[in-house]
C-alpha positions as CSV (number, residue, x, y, z in Angstrom):
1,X,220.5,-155.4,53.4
2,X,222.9,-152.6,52.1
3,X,223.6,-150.7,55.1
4,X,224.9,-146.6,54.5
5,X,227.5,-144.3,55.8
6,X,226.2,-141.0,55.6
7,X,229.0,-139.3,55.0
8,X,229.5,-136.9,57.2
9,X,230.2,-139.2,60.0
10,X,233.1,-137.7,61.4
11,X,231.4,-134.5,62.2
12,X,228.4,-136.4,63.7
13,X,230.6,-138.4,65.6
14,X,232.9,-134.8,66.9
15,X,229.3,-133.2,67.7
16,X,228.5,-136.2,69.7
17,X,232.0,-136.0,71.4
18,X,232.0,-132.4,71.9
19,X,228.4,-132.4,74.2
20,X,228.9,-135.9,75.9
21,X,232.7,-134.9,76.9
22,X,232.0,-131.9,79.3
23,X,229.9,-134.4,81.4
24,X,233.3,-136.5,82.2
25,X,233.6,-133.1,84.7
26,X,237.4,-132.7,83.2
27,X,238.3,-129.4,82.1
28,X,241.4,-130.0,80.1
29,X,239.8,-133.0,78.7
30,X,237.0,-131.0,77.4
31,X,239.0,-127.9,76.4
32,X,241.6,-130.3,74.3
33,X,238.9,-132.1,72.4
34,X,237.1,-128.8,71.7
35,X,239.8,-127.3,70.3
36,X,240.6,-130.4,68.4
37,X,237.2,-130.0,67.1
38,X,237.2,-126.3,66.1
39,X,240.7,-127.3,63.9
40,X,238.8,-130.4,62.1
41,X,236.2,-128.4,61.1
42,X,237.4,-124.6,60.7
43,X,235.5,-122.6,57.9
44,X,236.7,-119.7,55.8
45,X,233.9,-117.5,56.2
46,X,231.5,-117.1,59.3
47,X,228.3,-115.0,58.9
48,X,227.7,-111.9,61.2
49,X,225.4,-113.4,63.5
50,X,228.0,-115.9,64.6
51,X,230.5,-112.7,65.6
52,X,228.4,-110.6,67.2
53,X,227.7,-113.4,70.3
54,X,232.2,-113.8,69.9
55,X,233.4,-110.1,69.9
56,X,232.2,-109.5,73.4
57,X,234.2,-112.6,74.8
58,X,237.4,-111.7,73.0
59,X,236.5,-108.4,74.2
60,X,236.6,-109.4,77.9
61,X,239.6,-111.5,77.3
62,X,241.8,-108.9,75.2
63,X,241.0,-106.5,78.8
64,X,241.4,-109.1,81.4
65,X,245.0,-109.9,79.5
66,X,246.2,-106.2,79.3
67,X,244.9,-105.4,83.0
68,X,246.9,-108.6,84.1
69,X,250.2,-106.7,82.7
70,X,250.2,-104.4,86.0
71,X,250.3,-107.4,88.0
72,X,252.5,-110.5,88.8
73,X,250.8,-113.9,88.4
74,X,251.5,-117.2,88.7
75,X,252.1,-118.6,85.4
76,X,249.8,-121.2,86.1
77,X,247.0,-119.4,86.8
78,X,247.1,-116.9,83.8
79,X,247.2,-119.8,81.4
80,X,244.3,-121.7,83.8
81,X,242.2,-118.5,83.4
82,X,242.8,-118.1,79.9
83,X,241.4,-121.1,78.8
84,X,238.4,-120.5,81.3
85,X,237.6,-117.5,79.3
86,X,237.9,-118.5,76.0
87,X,236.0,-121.7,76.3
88,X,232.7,-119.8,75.1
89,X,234.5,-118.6,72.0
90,X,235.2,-122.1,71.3
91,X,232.3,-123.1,72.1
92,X,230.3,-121.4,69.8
93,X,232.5,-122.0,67.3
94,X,232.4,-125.4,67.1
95,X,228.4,-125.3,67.0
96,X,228.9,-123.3,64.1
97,X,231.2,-125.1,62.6
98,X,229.8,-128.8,63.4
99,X,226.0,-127.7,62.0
100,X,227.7,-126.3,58.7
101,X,228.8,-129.8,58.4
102,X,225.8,-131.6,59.1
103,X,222.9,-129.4,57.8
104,X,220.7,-131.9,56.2
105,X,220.4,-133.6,59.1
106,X,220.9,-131.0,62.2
107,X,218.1,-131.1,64.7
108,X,218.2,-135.1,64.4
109,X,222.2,-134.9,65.4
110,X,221.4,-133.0,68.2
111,X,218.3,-135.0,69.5
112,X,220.0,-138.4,68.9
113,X,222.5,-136.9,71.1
114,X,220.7,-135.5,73.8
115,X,219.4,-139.3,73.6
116,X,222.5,-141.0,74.1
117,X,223.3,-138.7,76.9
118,X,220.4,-139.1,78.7
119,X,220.1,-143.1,78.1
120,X,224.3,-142.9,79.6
121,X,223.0,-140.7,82.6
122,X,219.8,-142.9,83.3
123,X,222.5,-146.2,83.5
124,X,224.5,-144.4,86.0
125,X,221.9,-143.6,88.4
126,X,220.7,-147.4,88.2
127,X,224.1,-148.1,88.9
128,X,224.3,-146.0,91.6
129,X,221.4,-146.9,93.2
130,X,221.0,-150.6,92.8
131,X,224.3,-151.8,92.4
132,X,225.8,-149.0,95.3
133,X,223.2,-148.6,97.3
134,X,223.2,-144.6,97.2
135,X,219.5,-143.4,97.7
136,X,220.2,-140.0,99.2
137,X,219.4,-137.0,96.8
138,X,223.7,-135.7,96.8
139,X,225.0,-139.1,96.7
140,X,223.2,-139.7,93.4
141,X,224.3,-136.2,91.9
142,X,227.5,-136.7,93.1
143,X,227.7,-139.8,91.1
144,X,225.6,-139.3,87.9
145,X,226.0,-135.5,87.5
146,X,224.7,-132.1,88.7
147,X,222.8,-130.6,85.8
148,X,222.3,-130.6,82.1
149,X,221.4,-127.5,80.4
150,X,221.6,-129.9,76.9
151,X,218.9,-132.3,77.7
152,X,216.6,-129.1,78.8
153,X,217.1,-127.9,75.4
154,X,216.3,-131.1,73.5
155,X,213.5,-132.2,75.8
156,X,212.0,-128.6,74.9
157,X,212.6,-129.1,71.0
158,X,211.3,-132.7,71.5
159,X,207.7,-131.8,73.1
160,X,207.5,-129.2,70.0
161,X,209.6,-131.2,67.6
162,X,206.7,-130.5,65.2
163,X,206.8,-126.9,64.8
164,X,210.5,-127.4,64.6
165,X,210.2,-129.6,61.6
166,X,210.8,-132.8,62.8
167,X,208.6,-135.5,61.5
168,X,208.9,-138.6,64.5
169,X,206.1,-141.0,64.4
170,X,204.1,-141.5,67.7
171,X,206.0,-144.3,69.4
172,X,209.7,-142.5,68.6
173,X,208.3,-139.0,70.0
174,X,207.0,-140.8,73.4
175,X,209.8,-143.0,73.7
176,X,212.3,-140.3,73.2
177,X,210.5,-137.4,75.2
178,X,209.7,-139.7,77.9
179,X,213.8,-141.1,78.2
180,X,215.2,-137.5,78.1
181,X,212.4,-136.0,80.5
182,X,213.0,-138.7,82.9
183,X,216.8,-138.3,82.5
184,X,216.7,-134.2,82.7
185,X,214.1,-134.2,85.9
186,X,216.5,-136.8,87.5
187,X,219.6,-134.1,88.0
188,X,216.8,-132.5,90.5
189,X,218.7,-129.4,89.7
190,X,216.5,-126.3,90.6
191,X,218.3,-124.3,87.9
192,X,217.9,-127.0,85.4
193,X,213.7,-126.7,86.6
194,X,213.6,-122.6,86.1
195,X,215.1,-123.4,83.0
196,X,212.7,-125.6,81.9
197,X,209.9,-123.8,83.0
198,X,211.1,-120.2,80.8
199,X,211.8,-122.4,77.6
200,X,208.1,-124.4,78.0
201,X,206.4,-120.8,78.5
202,X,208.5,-119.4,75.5
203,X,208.1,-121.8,73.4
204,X,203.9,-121.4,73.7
205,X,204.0,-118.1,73.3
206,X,203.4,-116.5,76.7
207,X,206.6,-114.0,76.6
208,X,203.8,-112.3,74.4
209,X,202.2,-109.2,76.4
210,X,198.6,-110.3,76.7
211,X,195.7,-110.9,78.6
212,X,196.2,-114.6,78.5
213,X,200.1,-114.3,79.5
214,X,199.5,-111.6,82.3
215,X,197.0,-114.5,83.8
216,X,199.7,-117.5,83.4
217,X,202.3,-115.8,84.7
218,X,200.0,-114.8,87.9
219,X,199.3,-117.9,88.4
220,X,202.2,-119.6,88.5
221,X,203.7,-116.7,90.6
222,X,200.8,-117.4,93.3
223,X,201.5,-121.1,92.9
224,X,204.6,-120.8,93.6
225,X,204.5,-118.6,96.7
226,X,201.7,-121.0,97.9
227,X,204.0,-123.5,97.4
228,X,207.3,-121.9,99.3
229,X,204.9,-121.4,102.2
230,X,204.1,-125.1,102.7
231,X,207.5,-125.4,102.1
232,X,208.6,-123.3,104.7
233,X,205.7,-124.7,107.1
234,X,207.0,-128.4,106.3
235,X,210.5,-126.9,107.9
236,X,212.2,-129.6,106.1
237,X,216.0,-130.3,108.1
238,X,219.1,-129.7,107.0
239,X,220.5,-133.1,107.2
240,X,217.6,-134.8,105.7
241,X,217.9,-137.2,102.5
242,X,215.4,-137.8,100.0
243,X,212.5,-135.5,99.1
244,X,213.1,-133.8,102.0
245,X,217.0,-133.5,101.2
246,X,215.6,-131.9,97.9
247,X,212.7,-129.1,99.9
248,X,215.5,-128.2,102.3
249,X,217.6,-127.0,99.2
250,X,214.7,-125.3,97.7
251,X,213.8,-123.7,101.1
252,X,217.0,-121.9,101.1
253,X,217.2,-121.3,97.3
254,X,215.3,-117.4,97.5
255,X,218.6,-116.1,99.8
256,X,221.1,-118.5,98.9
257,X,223.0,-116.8,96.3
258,X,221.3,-112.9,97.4
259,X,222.5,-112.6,100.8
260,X,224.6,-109.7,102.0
261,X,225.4,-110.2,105.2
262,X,227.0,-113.9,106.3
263,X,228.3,-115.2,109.5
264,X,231.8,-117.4,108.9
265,X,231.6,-118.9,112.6
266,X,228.1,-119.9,111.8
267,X,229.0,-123.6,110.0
268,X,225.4,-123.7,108.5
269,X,224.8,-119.8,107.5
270,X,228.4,-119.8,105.5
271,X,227.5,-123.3,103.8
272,X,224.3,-122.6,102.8
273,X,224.7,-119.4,101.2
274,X,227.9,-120.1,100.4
275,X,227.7,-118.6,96.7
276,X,226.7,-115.1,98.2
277,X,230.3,-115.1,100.4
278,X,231.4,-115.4,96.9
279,X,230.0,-112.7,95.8
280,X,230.8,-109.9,98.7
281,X,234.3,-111.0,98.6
282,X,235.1,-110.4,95.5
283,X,233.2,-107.2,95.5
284,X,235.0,-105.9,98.5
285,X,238.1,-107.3,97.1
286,X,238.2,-105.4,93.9
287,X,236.5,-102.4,95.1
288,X,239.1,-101.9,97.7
289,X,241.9,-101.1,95.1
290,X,240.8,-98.4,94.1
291,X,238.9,-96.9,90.6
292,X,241.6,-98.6,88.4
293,X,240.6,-102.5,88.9
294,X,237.0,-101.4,90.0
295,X,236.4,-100.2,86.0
296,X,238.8,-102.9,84.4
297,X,239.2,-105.5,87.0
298,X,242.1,-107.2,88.3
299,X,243.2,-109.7,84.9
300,X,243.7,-113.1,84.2
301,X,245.2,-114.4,86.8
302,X,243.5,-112.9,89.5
303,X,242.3,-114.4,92.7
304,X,240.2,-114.0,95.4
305,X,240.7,-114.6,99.3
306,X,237.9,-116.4,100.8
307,X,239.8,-115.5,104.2
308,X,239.8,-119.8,105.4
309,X,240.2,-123.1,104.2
310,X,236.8,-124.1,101.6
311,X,236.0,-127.3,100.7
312,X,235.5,-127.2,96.9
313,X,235.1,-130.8,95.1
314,X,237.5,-132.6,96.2
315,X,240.3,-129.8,96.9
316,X,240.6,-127.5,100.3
317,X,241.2,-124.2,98.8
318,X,241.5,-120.9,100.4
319,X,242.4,-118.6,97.1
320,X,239.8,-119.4,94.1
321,X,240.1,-117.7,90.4
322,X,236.7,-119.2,89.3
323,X,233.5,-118.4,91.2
324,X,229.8,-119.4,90.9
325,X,228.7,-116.5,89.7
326,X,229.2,-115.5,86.0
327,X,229.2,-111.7,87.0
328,X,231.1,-111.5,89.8
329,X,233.9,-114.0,87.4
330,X,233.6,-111.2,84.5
331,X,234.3,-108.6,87.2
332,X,237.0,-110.0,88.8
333,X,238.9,-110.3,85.5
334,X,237.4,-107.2,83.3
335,X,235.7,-105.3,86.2
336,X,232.7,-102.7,85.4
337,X,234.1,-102.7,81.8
338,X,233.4,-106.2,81.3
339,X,230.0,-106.7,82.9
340,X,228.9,-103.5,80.5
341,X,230.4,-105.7,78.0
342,X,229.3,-109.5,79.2
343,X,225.5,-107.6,79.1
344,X,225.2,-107.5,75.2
345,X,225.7,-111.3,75.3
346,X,222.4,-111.6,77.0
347,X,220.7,-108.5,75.0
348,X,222.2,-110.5,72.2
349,X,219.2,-113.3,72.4
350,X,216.6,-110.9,72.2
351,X,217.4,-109.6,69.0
352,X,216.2,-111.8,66.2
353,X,215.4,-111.9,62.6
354,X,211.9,-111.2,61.5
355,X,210.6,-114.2,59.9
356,X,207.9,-115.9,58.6
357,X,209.5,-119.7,58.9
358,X,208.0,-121.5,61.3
359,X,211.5,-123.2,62.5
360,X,213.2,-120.2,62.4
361,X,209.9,-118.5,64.9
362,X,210.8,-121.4,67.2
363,X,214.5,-120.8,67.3
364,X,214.0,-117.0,67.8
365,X,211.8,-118.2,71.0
366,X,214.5,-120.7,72.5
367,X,217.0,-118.0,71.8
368,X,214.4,-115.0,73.5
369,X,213.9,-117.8,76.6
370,X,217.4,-118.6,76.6
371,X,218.2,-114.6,77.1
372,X,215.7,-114.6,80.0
373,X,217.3,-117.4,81.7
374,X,220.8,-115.8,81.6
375,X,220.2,-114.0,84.0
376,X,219.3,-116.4,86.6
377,X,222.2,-118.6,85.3
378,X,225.0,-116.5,85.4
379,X,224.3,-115.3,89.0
380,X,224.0,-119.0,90.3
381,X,225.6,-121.1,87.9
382,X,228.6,-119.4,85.8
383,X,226.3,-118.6,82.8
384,X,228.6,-119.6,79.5
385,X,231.8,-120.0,81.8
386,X,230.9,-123.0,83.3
387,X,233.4,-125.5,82.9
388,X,231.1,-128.3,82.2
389,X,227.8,-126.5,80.9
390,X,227.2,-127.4,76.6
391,X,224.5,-124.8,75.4
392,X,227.1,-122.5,74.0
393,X,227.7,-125.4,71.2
394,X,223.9,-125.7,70.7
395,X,223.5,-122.1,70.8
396,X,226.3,-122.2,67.7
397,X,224.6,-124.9,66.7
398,X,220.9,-123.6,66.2
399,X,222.4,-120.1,65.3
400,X,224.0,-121.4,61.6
401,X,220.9,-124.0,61.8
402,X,218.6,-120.9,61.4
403,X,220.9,-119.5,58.9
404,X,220.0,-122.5,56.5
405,X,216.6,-121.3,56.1
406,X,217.4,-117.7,55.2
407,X,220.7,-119.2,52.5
408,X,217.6,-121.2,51.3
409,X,214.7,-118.5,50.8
């Protein structure tokens, strides 16, 4: 039995590195073999699609770094934030880069990856549950991770991996659907859920203004409410675990990152809406200075005082430079400027070639559902800047993926 290298195995191998890495939760880990990444596979001409989703994060760097001039800042934190901000460039790139260098065989790559990652996450809760013990809903996060935007996207090309051109028999399609599903629904992430949700309803076709998308989207919208209700009803506690652990969250989901008005004496009221303190702090904090950082922010290095001691991970911090919210992050560094700016990244997705591919259709409707979910994701969840999220690869990714079959018509 003659067995083959393809040989483009390196670049499979850095693709594989570059998604499954970010899940270690180590920023300079991930940061270092991105880069390493970008300089293994650097091209000498990119196409324009490709710069239009970069220019507006050099942008917001290039005004974050000449506001920062008027002010003095730890070394340590300009060069921290730096690398925050340009790890979407990066990101992207490398997408780009890797799927030049694996064309023939792209959407397979990124599916037999999703795989892997999802088979690794699946062992890990096992481990955590029968050989630790853990049953409650946070301990198993804690331990086996708290979202995956990656296995959202792959699960999503998997259930339509026909119109995306991908010709799995029966068994492999069930097999593989079936262990990333299981893997992505196990994170119990409600952003990782909305996210599915917008892709699925994308992907058939019900972003379409009809009569048959105006009824869908009623009906899950009454579902939904019905559903809060008995949530509410239910009253699930605070300090529950379990399925009840996971309705408290989702009880308090609707206010948690909206609120405007928090009590810090209240231990509950600040913890649970913790992501909205975020978010009037570093309004009042900017705002305060005057028109200057209000239009271009405060720079990299910037910080903001959450006014007492936070528990965040596993450090007691009172000044933070990165916040939940993608935003109120851009703001902080770039002010008004930079959100006008940061904007166009999510306009970006719903601009898309004309086509009459049928791949290409289906990449134009990820890309439309991925715009749509931006929103939601950047105001809870850091958007591109979080430090362990992977879709801006893909996004690279699928972006010079398409490009194959315009090069080829």
């Amino acid at each position: 039995m003659k067995i083959s290298i393809p040989k483009n195995i390196f670049y499979q191998f850095l693709f594989l590195l570059c998604i499954s890495i970010p899940y270690l939760d180590n920023f300079e880990l991930t940061i270092a073999t991105w880069s390493i990444a970008f300089l293994f596979s650097i091209r000498n001409n990119y196409s324009v699609s490709i710069l239009k989703i970069i220019i507006p994060f050099v942008l917001i760097l290039l005004i974050a770094t000449v506001v920062s001039f008027n002010y003095e800042y730890q070394n340590y934190f300009v060069i921290r934030d730096i690398t925050y901000l340009v790890k979407p460039i990066i990101g992207f790139l490398v997408g780009y880069q890797l799927c030049k260098r694996n064309l023939k065989n792209a959407l397979n790559l990124a599916v037999s990856t999703g795989f892997f990652i999802a088979t690794c996450h699946l062992i890990i809760i096992f481990y955590a549950m029968f050989i630790l013990g853990i049953t409650n809903v946070a301990g198993i996060r804690f331990h086996s991770g708290f979202f995956s935007d990656y296995e959202i996207y792959i699960l999503i090309i998997l259930i339509f991996h026909k119109k995306f051109g991908l010709e799995y028999s029966k068994k492999k399609a069930i097999i593989l659907t079936s262990v990333v599903g299981f893997s992505a629904f196990m994170y119990l992430a409600r952003t990782n859920f909305i996210q599915f949700l917008i892709l699925f309803l994308a992907l058939k076709g019900y972003f379409e203004v009809n009569k048959k998308s105006i009824t869908i989207f009623t009906s899950i919208l009454i579902v939904s409410l019905i559903s809060y209700s008995i949530v509410l009803y239910i009253n699930p506690r605070r300090d529950s675990q379990g399925v009840e652990e996971l309705l408290y969250k989702i009880k308090v989901a609707p206010t948690e990152p909206f609120k405007t008005k928090i009590n810090r004496e209240d231990y509950k009221d600040f913890n649970d809406n913790y992501r909205s303190y975020e978010n009037i702090m570093t309004i009042r904090q900017v705002t305060r200075d005057g028109i200057g950082p209000t239009i271009f922010g405060k720079g990299i290095g910037s910080q903001i005082d959450l006014k007492q001691q936070v528990m965040l991970g596993d450090m007691n911090l009172r000044f933070i430079s990165i916040l939940h919210n993608g935003f109120m992050i851009v703001f902080l560094k770039s002010g008004l400027l930079g959100i006008l700016i940061y904007l166009y990244t999510i306009i970006y997705f719903f601009k898309n070639p004309r086509t009459d591919n049928e791949v290409v259709k289906q990449i134009n409707l990820l890309f439309i559902a991925t715009g749509v979910f931006l929103f939601i994701s950047n105001w809870v969840f850091l958007g591109f800047y979080n430090l362990t999220e992977t879709k801006t690869i893909l996004i690279g990714f699928l972006i010079a993926y398409r490009e194959k079959f315009k090069n080829e018509k």
